[in-house]
C-alpha positions as CSV (number, residue, x, y, z in Angstrom):
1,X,-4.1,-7.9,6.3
2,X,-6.9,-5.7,5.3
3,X,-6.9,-1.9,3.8
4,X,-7.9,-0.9,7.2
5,X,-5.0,-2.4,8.8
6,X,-2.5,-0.7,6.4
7,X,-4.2,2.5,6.5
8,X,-3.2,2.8,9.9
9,X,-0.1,1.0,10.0
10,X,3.5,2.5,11.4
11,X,6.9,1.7,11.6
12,X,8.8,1.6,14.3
13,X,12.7,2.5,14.6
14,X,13.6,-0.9,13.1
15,X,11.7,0.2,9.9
16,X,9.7,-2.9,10.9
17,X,5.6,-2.3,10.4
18,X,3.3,-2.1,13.4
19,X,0.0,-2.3,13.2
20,X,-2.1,-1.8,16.7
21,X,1.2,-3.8,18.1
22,X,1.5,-6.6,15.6
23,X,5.2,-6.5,14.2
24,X,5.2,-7.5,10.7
25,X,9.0,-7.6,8.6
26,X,7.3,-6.9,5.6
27,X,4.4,-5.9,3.2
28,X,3.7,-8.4,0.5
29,X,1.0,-7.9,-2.4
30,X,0.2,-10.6,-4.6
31,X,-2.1,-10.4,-7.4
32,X,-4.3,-7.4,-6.0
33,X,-5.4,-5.3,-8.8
34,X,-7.9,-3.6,-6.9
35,X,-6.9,-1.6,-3.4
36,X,-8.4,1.4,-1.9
37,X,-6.6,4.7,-3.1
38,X,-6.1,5.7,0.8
39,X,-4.3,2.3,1.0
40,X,-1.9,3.2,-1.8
41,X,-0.9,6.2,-0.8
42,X,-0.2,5.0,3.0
43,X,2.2,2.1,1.1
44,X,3.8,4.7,-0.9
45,X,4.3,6.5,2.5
46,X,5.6,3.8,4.6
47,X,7.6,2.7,1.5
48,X,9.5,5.5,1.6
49,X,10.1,6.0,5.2
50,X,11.8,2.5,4.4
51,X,9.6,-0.3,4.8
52,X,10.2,-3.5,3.2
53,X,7.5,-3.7,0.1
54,X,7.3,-6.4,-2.3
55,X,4.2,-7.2,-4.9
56,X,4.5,-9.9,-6.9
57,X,1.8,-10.8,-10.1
58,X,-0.4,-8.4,-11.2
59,X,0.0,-4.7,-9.3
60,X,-3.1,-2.9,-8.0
61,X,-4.0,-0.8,-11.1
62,X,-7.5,0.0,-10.1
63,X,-9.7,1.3,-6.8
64,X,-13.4,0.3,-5.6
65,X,-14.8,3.6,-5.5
66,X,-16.9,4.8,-9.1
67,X,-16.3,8.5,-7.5
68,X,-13.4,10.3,-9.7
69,X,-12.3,6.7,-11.1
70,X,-10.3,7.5,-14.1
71,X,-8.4,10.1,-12.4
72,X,-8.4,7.6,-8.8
73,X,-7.2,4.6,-10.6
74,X,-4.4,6.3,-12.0
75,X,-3.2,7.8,-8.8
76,X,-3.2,4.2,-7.4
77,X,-1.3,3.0,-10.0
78,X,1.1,5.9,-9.8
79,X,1.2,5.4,-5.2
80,X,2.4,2.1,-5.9
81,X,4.7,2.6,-8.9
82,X,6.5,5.4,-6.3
83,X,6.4,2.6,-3.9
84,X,8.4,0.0,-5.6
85,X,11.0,2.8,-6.6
């Protein structure tokens, strides 16, 4: 799935994630050192409201965007750090 997909996924009462009515049991990332910073932060959301996250391989460390990018990629790093908690 794509940023734009997680950005505006949910979960439903089964902690499962639902994204425009797609049911997924999980959220997988493997080998993705790049994601968008709005991306990370909606993982570290739905993580904690008790979705199942798993990233395998190299972690996303690092977002596209030149704008702020020391100070973005380390928020990125630290959304999915909190995630995997």
């Amino acid at each position: 799935m794509n940023d734009v997909s997680i950005q505006e996924a949910s979960l439903n009462a089964d902690k499962q994630i639902n994204i425009r009515g797609n049911i997924y049991q999980s959220l997988i990332l493997a080998d993705d050192s790049i994601i968008q910073i709005k991306t990370a932060q909606q993982i570290k959301k739905l993580a904690k409201e008790g979705m199942n996250f798993i990233a395998t391989g190299t972690l996303p460390n690092k977002q596209p965007s030149f704008l702020n990018w020391k100070e973005n990629d380390k928020k990125t790093k630290q959304f999915i750090a909190a995630a995997l908690k």
